[in-house]
LUMPA-276434 format. One record per residue: x, y, z of N, C-alpha, C in turn. Coordinates in steps of 0.2 Angstrom, whole numbers, padded with zeros to 4 digits, always signed. Layout:
# LUMPA-276434
XYZXYZXYZ/...
//
This chain:
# LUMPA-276434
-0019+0205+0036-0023+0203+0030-0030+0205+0031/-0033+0208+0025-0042+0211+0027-0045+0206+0026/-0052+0204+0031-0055+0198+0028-0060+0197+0023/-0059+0203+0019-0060+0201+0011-0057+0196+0006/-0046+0198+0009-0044+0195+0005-0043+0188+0009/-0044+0186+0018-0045+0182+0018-0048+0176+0016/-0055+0177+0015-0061+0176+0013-0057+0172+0004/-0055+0176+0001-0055+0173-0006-0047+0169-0006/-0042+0170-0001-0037+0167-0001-0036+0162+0004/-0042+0159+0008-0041+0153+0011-0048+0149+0009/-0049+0148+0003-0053+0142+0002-0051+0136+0006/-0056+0131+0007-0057+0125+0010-0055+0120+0006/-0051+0115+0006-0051+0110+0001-0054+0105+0002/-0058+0102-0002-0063+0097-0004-0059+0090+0003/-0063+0088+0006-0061+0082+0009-0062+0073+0005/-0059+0070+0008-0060+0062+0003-0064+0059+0007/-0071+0057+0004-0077+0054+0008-0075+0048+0013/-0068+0045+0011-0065+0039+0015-0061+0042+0021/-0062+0047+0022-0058+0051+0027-0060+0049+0035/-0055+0048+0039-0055+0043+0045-0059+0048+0049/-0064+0047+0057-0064+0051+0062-0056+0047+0066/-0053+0050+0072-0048+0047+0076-0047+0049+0082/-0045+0045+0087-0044+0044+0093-0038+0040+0096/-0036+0044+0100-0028+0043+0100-0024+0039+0095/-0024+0043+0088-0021+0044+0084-0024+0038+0079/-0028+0034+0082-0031+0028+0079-0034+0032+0074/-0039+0027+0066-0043+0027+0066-0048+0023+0069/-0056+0027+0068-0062+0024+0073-0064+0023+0065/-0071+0017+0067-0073+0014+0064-0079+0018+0059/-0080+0024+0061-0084+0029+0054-0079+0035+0051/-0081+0036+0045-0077+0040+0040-0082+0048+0041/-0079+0049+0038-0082+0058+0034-0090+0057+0031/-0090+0050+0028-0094+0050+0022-0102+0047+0028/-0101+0044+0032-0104+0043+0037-0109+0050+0040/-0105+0054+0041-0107+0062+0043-0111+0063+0040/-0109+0065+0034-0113+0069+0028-0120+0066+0027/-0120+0059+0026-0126+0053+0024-0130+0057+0031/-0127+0057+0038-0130+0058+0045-0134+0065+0043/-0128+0070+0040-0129+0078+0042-0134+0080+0035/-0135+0078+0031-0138+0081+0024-0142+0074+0020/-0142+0071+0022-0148+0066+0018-0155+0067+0018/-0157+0074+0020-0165+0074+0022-0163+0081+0015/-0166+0079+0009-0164+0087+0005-0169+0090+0003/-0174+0091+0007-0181+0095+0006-0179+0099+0011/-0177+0099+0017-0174+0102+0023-0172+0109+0021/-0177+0116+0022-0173+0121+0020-0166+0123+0018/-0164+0124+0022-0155+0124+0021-0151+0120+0017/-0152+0114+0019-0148+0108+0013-0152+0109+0006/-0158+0111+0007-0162+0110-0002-0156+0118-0008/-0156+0123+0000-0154+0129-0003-0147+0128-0007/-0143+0125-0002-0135+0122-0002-0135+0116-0010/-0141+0112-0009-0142+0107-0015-0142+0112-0023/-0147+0117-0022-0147+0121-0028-0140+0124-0030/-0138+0127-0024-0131+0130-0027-0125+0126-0030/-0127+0118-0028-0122+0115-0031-0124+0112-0038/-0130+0112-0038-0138+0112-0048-0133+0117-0050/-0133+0124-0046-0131+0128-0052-0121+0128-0055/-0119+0124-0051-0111+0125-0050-0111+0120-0056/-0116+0114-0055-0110+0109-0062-0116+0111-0066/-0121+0113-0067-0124+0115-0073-0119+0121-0077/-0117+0126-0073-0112+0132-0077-0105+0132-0077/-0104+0124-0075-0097+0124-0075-0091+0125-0071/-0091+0128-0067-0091+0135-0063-0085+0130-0055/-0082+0133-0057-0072+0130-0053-0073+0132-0047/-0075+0130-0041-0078+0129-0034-0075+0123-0031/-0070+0122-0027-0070+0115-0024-0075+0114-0018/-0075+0121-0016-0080+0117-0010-0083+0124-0006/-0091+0124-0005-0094+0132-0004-0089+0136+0003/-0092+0141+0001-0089+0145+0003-0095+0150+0007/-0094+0149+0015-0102+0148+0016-0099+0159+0020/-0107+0162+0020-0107+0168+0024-0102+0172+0017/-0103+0174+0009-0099+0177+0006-0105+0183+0002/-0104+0186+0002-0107+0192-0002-0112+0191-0008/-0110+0184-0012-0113+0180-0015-0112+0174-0017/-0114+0171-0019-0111+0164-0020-0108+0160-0024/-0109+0162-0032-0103+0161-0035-0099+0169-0041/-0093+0167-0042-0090+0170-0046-0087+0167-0052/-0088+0166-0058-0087+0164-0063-0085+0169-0068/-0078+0165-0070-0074+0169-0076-0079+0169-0086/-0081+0173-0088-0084+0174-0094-0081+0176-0100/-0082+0176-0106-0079+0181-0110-0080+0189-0109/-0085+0189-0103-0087+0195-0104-0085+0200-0098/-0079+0194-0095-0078+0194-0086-0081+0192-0084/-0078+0196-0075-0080+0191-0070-0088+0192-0069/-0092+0185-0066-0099+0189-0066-0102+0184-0058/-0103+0188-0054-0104+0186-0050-0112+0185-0049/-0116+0178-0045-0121+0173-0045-0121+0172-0039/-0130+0175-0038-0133+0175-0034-0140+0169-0033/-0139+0161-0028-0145+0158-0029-0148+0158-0027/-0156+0156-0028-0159+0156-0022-0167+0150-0025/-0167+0146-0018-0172+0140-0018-0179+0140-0014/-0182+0138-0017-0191+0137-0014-0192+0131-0019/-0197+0128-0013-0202+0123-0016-0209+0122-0012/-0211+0120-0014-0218+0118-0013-0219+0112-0006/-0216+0109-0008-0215+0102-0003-0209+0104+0005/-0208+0102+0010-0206+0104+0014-0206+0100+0018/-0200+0099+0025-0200+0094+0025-0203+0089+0032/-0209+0095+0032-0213+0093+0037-0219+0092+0037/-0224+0089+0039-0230+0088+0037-0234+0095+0037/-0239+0095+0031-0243+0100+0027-0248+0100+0025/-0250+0103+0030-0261+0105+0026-0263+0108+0019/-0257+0112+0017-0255+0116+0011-0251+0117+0007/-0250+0115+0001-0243+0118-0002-0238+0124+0002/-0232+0126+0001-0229+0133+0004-0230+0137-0003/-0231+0143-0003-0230+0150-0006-0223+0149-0007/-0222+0151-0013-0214+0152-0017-0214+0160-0016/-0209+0160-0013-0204+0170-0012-0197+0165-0011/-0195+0172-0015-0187+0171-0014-0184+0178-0011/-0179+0176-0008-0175+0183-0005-0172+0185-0009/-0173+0192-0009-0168+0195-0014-0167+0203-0013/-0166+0204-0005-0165+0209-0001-0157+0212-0003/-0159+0219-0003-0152+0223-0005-0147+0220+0002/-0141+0220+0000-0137+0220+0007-0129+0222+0009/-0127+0226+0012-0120+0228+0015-0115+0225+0010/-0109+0228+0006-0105+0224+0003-0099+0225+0008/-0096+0220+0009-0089+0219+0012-0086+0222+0009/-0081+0227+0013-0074+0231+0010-0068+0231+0010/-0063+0231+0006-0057+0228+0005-0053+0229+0014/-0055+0233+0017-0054+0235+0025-0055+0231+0030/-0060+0224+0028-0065+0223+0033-0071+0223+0036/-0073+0228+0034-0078+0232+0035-0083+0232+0030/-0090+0234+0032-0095+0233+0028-0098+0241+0024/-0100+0242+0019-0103+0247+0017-0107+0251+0018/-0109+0256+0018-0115+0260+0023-0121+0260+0017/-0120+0260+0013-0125+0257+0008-0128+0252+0007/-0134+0250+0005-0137+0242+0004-0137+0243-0004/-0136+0234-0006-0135+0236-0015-0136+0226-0015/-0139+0224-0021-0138+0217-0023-0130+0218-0025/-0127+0212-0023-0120+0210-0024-0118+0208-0029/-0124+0204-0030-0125+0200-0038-0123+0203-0044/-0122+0201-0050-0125+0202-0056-0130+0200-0061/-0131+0195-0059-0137+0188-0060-0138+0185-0055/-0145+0184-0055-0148+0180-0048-0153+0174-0053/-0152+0167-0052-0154+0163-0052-0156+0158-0048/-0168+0159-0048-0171+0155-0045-0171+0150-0047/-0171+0146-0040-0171+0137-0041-0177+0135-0039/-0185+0132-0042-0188+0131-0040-0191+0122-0041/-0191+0119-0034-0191+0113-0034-0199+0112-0035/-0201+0112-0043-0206+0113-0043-0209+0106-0046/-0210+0102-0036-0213+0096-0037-0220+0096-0032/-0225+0093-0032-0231+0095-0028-0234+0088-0024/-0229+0082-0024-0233+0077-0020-0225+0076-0017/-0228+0075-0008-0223+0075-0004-0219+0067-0005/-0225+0060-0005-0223+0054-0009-0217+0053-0013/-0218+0057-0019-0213+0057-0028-0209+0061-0028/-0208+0067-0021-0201+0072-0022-0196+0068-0020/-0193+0070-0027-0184+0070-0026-0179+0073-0029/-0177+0081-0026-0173+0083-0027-0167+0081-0030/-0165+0073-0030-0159+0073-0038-0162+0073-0045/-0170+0073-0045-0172+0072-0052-0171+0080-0055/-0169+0080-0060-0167+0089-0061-0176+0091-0066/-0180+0084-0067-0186+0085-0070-0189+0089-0065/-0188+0087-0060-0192+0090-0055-0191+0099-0052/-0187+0102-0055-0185+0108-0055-0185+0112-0058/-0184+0120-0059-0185+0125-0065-0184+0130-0062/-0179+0133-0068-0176+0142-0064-0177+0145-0071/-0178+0151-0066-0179+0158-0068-0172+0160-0069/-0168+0165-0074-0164+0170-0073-0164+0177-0073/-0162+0180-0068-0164+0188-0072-0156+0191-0068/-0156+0197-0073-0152+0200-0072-0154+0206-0066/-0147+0205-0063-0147+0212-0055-0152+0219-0057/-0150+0221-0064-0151+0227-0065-0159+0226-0068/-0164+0221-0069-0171+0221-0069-0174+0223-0064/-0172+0218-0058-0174+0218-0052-0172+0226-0048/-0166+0226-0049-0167+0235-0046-0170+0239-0049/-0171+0239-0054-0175+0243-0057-0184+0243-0058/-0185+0235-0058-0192+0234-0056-0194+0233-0048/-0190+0231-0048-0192+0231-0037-0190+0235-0034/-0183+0239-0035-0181+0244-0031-0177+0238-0025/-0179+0242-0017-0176+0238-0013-0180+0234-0009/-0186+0231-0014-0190+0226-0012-0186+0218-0008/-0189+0216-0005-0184+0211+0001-0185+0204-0002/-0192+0202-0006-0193+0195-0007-0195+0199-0013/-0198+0191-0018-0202+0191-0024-0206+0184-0022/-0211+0187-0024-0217+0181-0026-0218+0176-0033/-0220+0172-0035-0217+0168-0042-0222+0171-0047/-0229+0175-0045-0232+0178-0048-0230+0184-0049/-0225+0189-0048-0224+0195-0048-0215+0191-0052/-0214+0189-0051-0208+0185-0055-0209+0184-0062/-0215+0181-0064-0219+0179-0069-0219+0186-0072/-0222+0190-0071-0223+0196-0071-0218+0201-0075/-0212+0199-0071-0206+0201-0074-0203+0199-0082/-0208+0196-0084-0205+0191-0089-0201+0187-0091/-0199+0182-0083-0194+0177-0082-0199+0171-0084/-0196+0165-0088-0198+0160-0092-0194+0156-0090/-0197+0151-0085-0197+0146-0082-0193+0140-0088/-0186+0137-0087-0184+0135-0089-0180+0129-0086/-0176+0122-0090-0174+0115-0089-0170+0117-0085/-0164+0113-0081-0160+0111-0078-0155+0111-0086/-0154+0105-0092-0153+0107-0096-0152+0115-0103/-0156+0119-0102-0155+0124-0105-0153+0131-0100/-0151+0129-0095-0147+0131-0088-0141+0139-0091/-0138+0131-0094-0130+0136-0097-0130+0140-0102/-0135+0138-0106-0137+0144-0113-0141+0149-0111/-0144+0147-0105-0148+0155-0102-0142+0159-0100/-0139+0156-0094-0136+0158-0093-0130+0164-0097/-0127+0161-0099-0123+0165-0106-0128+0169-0112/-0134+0167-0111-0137+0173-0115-0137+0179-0112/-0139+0176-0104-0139+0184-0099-0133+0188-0098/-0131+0185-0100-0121+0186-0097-0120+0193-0104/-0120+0193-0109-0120+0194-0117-0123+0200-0117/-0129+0201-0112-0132+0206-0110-0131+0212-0103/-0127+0208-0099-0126+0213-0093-0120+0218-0095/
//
């Protein structure tokens, strides 16, 4: 089997937060849910805040995922009336989870990159994988009142693959001023899903 089709034919199945660790065959006295609380409760923490937006945009779009699918060419794929449309996300905030003389600078990645090939193998050309890319921007500014479960505290941009290649070419970041620029209009957590499917209507 090529690990493309790997990749998409061995999803992970969701675990049950009561789920035992064990030792000699026993259950021990912490579960799964213990873990998580350990491994992920800090959600300003680049990575987890990143991982936290991808799961904003999965129950905001509805989008049939039991459980990420981490190192995949994009991050989600969603069935449309218009097909399949593959969703690209990406998160910045301002607040971080260390101490700061300054706000951070908002850029987002959005570097061309290798597509994986039905063989294995990666392509010798660079290309956005995407077809939409939606910024998540955790746009709160006192480290005190941030909380990434408020969805007040948050606002994405959407644009479609073919803007940005065609305005940025194979630029590797964007800035939120040059994003602005673009004519991407900073919207709700609830008006998510009708962006979304406006953009979809259009690629």
């Amino acid at each position: 089997m090529d690990k493309a089709s790997y990749q998409t034919e061995h999803i992970i199945p969701s675990l049950e937060e009561d789920k035992p660790f064990l030792a000699n065959s026993k259950s021990l006295a912490f579960k799964l849910v213990d873990f998580w609380k350990w491994n992920q409760s800090n959600l300003i923490e680049n990575r987890t805040r990143g991982i936290l937006a991808e799961f904003i945009v999965k129950m905001a779009l509805d989008i049939n995922s039991a459980t990420r699918l981490e190192w995949d060419a994009y991050d989600f794929e969603t069935q449309t009336e218009k097909g399949k449309v593959k969703i690209e996300v990406k998160s910045a905030a301002y607040i971080q989870a260390w101490a700061q003389k300054k706000l951070s600078s908002i850029r987002f990645g959005i570097a061309p990159t290798k597509g994986l090939l039905q063989d294995g193998n990666y392509s010798e050309t660079y290309k956005r994988q995407a077809d939409i890319y939606i910024f998540c921007l955790l746009d709160h500014k006192d480290q005190a009142t941030i909380n990434p479960l408020d969805m007040d505290q948050w606002c994405f941009y959407l644009a479609p693959t073919s803007l940005l290649d065609k305005e940025l070419g194979h630029q590797k970041s964007l800035g939120l001023t040059r994003l602005k620029k673009l004519g991407l209009k900073a919207i709700k957590y609830s008006d998510l899903k009708t962006r979304f499917e406006a953009i979809v209507e259009g690629v």
